[in-house]
gemmi code that builds the backbone of each chain (N, CA, C; Angstrom):
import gemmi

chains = {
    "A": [
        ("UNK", (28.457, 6.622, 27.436), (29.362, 5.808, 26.627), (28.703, 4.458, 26.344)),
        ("UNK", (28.191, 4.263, 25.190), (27.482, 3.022, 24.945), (28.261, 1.875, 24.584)),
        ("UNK", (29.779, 2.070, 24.050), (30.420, 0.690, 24.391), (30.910, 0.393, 25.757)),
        ("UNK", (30.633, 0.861, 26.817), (31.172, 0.763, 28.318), (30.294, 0.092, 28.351)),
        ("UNK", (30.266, -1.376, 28.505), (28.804, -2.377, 29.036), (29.140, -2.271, 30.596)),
        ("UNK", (29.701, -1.897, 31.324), (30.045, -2.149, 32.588), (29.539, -0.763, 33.513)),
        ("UNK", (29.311, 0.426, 32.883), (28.829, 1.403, 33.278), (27.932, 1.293, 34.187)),
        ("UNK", (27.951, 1.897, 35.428), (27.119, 1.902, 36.560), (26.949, 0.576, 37.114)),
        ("UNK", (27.647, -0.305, 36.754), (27.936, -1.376, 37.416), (28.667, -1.527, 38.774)),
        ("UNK", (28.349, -1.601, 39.872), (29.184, -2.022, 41.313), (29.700, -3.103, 41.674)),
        ("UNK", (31.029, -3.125, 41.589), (31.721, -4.372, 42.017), (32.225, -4.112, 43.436)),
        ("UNK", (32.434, -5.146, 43.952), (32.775, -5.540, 45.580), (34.557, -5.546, 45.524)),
        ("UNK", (35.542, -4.547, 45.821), (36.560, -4.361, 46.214), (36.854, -4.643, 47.163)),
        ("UNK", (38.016, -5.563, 48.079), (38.581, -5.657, 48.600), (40.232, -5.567, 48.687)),
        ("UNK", (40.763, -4.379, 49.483), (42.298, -3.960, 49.829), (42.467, -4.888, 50.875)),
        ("UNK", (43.969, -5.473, 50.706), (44.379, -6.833, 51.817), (45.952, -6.063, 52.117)),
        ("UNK", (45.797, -5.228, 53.550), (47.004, -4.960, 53.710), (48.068, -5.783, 54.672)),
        ("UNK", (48.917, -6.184, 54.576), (49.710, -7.282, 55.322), (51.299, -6.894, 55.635)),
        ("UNK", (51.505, -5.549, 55.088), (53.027, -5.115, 55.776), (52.801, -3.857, 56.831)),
        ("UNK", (53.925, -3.915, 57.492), (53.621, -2.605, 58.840), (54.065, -1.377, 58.322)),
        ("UNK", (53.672, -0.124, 58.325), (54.108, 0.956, 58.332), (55.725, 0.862, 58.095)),
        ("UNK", (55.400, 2.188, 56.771), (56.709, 3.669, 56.694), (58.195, 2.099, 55.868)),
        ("UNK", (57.726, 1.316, 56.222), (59.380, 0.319, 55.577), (59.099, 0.451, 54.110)),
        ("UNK", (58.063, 0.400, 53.860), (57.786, 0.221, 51.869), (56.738, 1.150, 51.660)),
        ("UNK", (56.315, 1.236, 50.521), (55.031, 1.973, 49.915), (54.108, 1.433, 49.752)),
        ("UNK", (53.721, 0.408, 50.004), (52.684, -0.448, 49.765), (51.204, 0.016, 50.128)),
        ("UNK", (51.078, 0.254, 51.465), (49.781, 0.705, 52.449), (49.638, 2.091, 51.871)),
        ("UNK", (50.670, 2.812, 51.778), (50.380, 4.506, 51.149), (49.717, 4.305, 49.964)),
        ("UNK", (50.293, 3.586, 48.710), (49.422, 3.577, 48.162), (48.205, 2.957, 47.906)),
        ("UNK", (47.780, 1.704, 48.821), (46.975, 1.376, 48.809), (45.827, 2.087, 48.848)),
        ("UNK", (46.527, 2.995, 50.529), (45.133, 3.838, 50.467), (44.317, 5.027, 49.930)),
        ("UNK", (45.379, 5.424, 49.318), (45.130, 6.677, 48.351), (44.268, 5.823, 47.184)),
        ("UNK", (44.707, 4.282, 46.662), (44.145, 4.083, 46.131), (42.254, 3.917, 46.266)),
        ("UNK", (42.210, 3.336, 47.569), (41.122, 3.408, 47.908), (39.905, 4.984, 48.329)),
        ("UNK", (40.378, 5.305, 48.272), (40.090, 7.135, 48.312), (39.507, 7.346, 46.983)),
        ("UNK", (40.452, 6.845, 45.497), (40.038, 7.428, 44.649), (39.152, 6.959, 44.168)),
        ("UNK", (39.404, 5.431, 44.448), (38.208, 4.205, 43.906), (36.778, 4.288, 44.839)),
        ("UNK", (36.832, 5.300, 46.089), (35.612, 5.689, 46.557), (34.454, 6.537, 45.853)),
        ("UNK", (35.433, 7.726, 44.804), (34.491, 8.681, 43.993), (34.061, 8.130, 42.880)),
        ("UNK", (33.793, 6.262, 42.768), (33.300, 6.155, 41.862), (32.089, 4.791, 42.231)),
        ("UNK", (31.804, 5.051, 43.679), (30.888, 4.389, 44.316), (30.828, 2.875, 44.201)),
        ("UNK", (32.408, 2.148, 44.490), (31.809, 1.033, 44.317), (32.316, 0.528, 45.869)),
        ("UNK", (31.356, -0.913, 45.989), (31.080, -1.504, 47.480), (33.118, -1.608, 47.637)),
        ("UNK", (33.816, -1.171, 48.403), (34.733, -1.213, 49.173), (34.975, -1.827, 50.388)),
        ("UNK", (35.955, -2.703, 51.234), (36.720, -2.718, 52.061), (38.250, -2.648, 52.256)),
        ("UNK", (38.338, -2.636, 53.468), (39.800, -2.655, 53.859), (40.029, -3.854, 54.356)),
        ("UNK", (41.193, -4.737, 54.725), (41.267, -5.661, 55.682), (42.751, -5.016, 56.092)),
        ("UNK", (43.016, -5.556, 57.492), (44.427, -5.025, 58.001), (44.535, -6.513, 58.764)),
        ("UNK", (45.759, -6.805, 57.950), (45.982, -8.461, 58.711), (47.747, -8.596, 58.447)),
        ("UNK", (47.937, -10.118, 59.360), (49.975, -9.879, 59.837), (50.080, -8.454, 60.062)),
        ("UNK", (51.613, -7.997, 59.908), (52.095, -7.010, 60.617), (51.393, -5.501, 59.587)),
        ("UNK", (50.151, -5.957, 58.594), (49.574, -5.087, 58.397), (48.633, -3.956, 59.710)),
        ("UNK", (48.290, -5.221, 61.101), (47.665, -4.737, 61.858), (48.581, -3.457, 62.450)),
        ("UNK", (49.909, -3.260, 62.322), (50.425, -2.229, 62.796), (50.144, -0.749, 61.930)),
        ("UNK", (49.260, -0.890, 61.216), (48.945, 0.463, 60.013), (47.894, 1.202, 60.927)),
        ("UNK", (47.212, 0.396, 61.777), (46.395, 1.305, 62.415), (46.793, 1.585, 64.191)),
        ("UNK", (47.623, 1.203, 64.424), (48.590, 1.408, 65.422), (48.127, 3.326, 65.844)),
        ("UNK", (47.885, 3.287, 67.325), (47.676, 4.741, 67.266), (49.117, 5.011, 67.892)),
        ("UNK", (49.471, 6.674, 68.183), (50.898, 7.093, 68.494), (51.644, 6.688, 67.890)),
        ("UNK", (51.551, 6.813, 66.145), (52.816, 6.800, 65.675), (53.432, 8.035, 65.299)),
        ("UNK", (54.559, 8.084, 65.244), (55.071, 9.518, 64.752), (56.748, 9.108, 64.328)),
        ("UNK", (56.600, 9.317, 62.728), (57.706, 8.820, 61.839), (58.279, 10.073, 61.358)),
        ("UNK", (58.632, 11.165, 62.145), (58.928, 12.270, 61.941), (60.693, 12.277, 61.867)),
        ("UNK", (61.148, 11.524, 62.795), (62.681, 10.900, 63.128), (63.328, 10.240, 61.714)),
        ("UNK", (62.461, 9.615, 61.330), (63.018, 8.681, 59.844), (62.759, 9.271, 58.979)),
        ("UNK", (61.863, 10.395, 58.957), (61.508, 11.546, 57.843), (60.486, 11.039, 56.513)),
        ("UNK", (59.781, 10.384, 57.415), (58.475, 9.770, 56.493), (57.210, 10.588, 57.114)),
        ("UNK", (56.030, 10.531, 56.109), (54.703, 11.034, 56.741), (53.796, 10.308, 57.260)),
        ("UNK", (53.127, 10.868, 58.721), (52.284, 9.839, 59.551), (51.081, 9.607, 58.663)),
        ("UNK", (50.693, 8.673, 57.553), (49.594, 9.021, 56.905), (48.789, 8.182, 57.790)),
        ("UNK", (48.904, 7.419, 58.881), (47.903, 6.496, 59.679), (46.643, 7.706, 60.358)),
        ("UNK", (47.106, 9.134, 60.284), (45.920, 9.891, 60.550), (45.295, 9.587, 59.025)),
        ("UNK", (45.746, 9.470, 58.027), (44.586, 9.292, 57.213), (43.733, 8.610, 56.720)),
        ("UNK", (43.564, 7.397, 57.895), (42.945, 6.213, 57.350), (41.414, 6.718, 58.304)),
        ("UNK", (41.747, 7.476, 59.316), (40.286, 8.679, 59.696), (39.496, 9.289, 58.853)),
        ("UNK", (40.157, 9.615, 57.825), (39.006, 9.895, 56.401), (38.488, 9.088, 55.634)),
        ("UNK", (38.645, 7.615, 56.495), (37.746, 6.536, 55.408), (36.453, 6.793, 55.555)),
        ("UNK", (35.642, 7.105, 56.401), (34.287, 7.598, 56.960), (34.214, 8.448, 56.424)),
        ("UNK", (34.586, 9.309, 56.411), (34.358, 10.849, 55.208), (34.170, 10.403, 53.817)),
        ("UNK", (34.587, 9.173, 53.367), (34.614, 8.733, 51.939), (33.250, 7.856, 52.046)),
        ("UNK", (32.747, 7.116, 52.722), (32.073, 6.487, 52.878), (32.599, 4.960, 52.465)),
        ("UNK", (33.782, 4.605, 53.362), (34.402, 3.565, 53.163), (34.275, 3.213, 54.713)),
        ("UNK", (33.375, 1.946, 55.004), (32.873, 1.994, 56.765), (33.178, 0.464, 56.841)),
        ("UNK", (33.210, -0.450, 55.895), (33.949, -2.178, 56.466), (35.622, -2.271, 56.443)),
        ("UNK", (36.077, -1.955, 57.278), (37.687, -2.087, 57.570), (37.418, -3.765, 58.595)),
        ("UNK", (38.099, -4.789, 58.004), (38.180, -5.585, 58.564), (39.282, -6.107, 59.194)),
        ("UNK", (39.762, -6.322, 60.296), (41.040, -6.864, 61.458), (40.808, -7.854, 61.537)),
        ("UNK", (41.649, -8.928, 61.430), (41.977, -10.292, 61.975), (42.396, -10.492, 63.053)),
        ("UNK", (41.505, -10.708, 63.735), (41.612, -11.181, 65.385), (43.162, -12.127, 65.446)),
        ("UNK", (43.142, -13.347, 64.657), (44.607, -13.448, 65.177), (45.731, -12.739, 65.005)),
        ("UNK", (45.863, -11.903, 63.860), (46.672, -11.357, 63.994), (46.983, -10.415, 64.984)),
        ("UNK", (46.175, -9.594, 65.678), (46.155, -8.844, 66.803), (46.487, -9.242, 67.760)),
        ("UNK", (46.067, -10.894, 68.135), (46.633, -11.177, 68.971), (47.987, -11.840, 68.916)),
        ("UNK", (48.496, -12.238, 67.838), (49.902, -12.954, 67.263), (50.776, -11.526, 67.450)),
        ("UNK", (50.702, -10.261, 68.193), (51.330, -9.140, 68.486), (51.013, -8.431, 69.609)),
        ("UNK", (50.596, -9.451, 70.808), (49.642, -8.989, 72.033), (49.294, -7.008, 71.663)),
        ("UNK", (48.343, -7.017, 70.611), (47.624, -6.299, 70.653), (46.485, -6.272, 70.607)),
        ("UNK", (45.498, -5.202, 71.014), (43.382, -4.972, 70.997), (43.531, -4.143, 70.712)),
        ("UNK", (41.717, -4.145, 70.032), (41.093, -3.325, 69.225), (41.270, -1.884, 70.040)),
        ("UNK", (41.964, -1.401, 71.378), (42.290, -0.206, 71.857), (43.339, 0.391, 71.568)),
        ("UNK", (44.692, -0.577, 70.725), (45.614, 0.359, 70.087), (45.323, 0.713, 69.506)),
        ("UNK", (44.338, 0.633, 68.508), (43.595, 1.286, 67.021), (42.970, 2.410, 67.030)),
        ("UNK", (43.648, 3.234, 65.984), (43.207, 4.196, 65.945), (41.997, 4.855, 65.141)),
        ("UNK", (41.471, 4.515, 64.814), (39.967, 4.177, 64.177), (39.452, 2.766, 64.617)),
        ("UNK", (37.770, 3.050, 64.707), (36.883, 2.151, 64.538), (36.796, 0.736, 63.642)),
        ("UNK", (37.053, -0.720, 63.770), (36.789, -1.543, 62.880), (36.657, -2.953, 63.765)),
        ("UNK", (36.225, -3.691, 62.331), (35.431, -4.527, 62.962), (36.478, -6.062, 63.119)),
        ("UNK", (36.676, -6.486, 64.215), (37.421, -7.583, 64.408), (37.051, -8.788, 63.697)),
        ("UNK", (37.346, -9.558, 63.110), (36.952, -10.876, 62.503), (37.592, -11.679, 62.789)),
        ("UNK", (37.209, -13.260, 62.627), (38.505, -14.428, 63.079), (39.009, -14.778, 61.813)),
        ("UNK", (40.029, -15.491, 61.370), (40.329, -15.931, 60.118), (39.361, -16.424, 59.348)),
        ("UNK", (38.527, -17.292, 59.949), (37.302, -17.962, 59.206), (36.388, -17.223, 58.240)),
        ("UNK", (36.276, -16.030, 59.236), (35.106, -15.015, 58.842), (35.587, -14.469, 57.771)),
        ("UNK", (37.030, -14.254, 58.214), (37.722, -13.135, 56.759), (37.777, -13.867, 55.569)),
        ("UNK", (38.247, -15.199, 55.428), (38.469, -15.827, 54.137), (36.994, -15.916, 53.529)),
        ("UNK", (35.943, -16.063, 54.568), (34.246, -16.199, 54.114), (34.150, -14.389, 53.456)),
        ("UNK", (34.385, -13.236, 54.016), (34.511, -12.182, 53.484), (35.085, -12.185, 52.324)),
        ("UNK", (36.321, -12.655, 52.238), (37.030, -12.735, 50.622), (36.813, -13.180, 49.654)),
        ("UNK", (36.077, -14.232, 49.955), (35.690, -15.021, 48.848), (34.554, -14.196, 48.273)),
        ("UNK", (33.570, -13.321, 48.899), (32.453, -13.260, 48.435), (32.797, -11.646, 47.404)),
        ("UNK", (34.043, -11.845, 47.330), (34.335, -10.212, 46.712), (34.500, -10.249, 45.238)),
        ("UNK", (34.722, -9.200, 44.340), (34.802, -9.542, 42.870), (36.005, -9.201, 42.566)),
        ("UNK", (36.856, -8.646, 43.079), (37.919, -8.127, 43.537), (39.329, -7.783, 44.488)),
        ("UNK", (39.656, -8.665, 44.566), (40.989, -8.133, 45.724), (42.161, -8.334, 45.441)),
        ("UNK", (42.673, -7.059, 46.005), (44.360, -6.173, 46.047), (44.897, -6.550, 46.748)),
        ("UNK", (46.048, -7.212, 47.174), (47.355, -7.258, 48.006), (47.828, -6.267, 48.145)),
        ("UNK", (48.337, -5.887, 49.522), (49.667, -4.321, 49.424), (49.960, -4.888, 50.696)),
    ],
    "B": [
        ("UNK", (87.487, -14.743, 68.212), (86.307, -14.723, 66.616), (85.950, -13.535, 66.671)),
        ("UNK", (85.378, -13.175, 65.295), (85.306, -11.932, 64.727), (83.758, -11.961, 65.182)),
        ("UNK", (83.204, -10.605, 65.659), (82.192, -10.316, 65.732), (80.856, -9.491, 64.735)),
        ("UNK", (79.681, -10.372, 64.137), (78.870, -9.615, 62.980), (77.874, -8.893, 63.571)),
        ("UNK", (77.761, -7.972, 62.833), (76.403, -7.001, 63.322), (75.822, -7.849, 61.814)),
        ("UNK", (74.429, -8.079, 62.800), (73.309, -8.636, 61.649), (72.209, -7.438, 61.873)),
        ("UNK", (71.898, -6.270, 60.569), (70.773, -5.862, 60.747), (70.066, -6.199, 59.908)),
        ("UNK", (68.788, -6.429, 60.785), (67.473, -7.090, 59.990), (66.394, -5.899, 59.851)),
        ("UNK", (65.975, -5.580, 58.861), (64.999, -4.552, 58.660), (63.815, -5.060, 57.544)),
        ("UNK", (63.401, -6.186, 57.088), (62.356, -6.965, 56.710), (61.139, -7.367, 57.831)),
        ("UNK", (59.639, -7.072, 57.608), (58.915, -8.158, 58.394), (58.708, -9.202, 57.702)),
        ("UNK", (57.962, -9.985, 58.190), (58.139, -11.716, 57.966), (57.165, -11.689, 56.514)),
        ("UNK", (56.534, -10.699, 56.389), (55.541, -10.855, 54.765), (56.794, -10.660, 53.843)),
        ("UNK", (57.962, -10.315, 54.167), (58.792, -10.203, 52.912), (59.761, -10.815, 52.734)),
        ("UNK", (59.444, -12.300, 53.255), (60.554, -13.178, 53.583), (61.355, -13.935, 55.001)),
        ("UNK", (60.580, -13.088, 55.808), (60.751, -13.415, 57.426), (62.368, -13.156, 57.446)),
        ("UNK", (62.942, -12.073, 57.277), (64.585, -12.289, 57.239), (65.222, -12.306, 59.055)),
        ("UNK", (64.255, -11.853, 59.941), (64.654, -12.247, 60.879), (65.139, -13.738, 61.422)),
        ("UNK", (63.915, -14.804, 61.023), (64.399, -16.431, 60.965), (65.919, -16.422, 60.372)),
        ("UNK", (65.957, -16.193, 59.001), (67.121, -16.805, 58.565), (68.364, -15.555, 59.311)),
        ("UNK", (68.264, -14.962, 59.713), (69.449, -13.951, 61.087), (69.901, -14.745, 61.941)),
        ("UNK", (68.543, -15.046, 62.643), (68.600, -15.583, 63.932), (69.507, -17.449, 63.878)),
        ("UNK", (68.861, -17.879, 62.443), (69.785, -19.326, 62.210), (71.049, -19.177, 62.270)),
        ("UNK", (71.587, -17.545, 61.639), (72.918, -17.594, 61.146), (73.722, -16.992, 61.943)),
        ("UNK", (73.237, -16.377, 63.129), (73.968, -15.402, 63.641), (75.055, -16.563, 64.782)),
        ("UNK", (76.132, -16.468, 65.292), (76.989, -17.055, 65.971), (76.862, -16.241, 67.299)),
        ("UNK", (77.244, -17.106, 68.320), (77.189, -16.432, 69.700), (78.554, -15.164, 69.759)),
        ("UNK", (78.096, -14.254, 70.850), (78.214, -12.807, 70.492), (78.323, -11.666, 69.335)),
        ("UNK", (77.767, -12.429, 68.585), (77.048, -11.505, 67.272), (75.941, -10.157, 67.974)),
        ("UNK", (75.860, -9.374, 67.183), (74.770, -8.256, 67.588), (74.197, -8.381, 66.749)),
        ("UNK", (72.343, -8.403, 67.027), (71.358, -8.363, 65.662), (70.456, -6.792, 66.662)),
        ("UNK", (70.143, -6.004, 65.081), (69.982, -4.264, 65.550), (68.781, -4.828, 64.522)),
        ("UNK", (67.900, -4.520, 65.007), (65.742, -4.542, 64.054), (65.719, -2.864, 64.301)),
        ("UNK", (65.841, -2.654, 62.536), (65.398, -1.434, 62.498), (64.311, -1.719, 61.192)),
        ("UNK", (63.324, -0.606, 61.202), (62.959, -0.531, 59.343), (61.284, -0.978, 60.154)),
        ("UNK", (60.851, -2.136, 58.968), (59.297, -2.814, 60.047), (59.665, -4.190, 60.690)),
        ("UNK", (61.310, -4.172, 60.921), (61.701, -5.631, 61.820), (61.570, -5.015, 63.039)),
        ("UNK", (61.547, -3.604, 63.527), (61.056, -3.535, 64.797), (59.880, -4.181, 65.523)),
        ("UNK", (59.059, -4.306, 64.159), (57.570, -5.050, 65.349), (57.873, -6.408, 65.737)),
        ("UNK", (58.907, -7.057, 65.717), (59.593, -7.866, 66.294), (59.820, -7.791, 67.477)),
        ("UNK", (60.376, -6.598, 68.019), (60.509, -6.472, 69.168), (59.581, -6.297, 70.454)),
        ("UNK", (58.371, -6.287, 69.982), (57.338, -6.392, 70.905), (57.056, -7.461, 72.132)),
        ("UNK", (57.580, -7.861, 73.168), (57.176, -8.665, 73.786), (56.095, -9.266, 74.058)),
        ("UNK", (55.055, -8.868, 73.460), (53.445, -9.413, 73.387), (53.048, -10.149, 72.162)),
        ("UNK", (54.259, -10.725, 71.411), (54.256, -11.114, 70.213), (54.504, -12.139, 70.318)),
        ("UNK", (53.513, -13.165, 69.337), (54.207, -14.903, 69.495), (55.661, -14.940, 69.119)),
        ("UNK", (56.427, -14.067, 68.125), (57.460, -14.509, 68.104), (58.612, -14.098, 68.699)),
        ("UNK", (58.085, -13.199, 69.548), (59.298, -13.065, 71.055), (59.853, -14.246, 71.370)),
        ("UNK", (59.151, -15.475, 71.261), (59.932, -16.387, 71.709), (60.975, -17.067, 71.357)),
        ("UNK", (61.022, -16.760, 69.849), (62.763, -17.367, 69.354), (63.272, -16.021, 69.340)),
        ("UNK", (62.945, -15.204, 69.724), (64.240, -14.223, 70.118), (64.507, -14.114, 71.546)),
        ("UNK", (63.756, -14.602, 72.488), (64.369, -15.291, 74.012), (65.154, -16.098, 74.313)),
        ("UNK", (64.765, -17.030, 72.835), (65.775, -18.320, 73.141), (67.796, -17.452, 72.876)),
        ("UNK", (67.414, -16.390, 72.316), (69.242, -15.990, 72.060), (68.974, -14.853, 72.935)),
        ("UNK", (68.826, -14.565, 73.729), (69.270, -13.583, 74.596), (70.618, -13.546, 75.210)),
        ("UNK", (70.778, -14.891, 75.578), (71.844, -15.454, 76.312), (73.357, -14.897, 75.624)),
        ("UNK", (73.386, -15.457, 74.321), (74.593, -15.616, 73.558), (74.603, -14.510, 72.591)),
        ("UNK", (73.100, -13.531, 72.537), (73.627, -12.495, 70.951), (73.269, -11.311, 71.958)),
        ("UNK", (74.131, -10.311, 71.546), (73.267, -8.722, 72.061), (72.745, -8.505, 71.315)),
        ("UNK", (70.971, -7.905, 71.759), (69.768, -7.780, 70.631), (69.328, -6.051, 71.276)),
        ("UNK", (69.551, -5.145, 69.978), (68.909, -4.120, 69.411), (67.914, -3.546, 68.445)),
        ("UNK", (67.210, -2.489, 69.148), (66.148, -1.989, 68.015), (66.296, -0.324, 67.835)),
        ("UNK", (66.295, -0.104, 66.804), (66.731, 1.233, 66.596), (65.290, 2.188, 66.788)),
        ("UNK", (65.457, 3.223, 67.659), (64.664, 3.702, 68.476), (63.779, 4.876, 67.465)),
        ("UNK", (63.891, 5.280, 66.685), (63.465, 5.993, 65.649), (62.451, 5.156, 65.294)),
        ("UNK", (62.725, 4.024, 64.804), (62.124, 3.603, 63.937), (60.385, 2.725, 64.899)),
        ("UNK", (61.016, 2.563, 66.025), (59.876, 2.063, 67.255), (59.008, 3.343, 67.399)),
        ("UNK", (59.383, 4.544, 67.413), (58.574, 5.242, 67.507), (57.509, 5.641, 66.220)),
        ("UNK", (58.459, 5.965, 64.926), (57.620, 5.881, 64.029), (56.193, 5.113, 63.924)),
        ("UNK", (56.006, 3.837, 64.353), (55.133, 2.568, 63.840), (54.293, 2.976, 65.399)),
        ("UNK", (55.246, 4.040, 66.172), (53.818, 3.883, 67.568), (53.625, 2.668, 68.444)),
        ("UNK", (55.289, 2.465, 68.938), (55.170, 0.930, 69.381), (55.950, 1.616, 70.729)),
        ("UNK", (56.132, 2.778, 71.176), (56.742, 2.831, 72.210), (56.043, 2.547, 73.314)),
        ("UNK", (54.985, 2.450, 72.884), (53.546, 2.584, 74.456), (53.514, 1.532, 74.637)),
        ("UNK", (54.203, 0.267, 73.791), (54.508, -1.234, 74.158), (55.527, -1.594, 75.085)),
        ("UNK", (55.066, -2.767, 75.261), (56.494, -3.095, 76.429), (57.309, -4.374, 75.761)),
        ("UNK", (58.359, -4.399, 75.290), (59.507, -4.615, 74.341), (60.108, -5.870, 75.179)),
        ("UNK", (60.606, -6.357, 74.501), (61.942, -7.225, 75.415), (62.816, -6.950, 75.582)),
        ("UNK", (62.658, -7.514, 77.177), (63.632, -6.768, 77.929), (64.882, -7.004, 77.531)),
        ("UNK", (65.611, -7.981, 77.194), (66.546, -8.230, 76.670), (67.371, -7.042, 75.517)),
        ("UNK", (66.092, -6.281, 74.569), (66.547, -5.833, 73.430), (67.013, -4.240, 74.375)),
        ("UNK", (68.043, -3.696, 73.615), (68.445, -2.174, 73.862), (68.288, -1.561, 72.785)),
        ("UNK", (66.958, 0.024, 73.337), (66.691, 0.925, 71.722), (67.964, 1.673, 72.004)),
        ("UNK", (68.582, 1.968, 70.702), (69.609, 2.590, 70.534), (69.365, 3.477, 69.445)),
        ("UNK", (69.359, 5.012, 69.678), (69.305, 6.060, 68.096), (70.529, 6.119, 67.161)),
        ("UNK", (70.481, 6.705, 66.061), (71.265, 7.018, 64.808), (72.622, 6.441, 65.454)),
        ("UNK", (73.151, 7.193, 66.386), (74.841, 7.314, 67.093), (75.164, 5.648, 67.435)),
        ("UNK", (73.502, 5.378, 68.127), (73.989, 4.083, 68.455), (74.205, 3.187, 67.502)),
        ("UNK", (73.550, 3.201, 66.549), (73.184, 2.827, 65.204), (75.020, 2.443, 64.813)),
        ("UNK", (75.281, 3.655, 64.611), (77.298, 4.167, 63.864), (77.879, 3.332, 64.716)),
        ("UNK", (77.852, 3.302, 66.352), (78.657, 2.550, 67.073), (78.563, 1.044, 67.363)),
        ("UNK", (77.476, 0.690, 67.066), (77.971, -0.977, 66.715), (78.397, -0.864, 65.461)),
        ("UNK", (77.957, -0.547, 64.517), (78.680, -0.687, 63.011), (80.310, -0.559, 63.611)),
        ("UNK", (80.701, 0.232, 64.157), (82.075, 0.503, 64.565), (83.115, -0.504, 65.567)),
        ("UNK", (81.670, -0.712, 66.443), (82.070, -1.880, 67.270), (82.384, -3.213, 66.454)),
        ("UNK", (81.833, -3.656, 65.448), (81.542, -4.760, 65.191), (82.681, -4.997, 63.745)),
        ("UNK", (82.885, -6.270, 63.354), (84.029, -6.396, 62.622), (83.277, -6.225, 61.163)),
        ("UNK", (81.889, -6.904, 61.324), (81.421, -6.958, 59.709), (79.808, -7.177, 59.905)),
        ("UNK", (79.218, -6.364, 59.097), (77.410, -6.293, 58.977), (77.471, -6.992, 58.335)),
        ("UNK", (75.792, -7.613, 58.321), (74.957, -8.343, 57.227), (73.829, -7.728, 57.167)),
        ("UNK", (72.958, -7.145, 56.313), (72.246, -6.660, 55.902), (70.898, -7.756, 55.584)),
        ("UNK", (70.255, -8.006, 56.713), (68.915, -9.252, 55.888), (67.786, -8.596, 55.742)),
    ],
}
model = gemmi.Model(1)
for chain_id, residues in chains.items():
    chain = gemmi.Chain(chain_id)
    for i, (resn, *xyz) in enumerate(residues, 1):
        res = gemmi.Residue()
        res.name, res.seqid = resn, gemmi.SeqId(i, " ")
        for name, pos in zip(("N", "CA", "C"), xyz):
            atom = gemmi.Atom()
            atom.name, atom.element = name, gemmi.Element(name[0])
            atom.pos, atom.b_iso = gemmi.Position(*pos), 0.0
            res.add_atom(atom)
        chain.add_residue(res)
    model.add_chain(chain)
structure = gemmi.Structure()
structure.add_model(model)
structure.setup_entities()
């Protein structure tokens, strides 16, 4: 497509999730969004910050309220080749929780680090 | 005096509706955190602490469905709060003269 000047171009995405599980739609679709925006190879992250840190919460089971546990599916970010999920250390701890409730692998950051992460992006989503 | 059930089912990214509960609620009021106001109830949370300060004067509930959903049962809660399911849910509504919905 020769009017697409942007073709094969990679931009730096960043998803900023900040609400907890199953109350809204926000994180569901976030991450589906990020899934799809993986099959088209561009640099991706996640961040999980406020009561977003409860999305990766392991032992959940929303079977009672009749919603789906999609927090097993944030395990297929590695299968996508989506590997910087970033956590805000305070927030984890503003909910005496560690990186051992989590149910996937990611990388803790302090606020400092994350806003230095954000800034350097071409792109970022709220959910 | 008439007694309110305040349920709060907002977390604080959507307005913090627990704060403005907790301003409004009158002593022996019941406030029930169901929805993502359960992660409220976490006792390892900075903001356990303005919900310590009403222990005294409000009965504080979290609807037990919804703690499990989010995977917060393996937490240790305040002690103060009682999880109560669906039934319990109907029986303060029943108990109580009038809800508020925050």
């Amino acid at each position: 497509m020769t009017n697409c000047k942007n073709a094969g171009v990679s931009k730096r995405f960043m998803y900023v999730n900040r609400r907890a599980p199953h109350g809204a739609i926000y994180a569901l679709e976030c991450l589906e969004l990020v899934l799809v925006t993986a099959a088209f190879d561009q640099d991706q992250c996640l961040v999980f910050m406020d009561d977003g840190v409860f999305l990766l919460k392991k032992n959940q089971d929303p079977a009672a309220i009749g919603a789906k546990n999609f927090s097993l599916t944030y395990r297929a970010l590695g299968d996508y080749d989506v590997e910087k999920i970033y956590v805000e250390k305070e927030s984890l701890q503003a909910r005496g929780l560690t990186e051992a409730d989590l149910l996937i692998p990611v990388t803790v950051v302090s606020s400092k680090e994350l806003g230095e992460i954000m800034h350097a992006q071409d792109v970022v989503i709220g959910a | 005096m008439s007694r309110l059930l305040h349920i709060v089912s907002r977390g604080p990214v959507d307005g913090d509706a627990l704060a403005a509960c907790l301003r409004m609620a009158r002593p022996g009021d019941a406030v029930l955190l169901i929805e993502d106001a359960v992660c409220a109830a976490l006792a390892g949370a900075e903001t356990a602490a303005r919900i310590a300060e009403r222990t005294e004067d409000l009965t504080l509930y979290a609807l037990d469905a919804d703690i499990v959903a989010r995977g917060l049962a393996d937490q240790p809660l305040i002690g103060a709060i009682e999880r109560v399911d669906y039934a319990g849910f109907v029986d303060l509504v029943t108990a109580c003269d009038t809800t508020q919905s925050w």
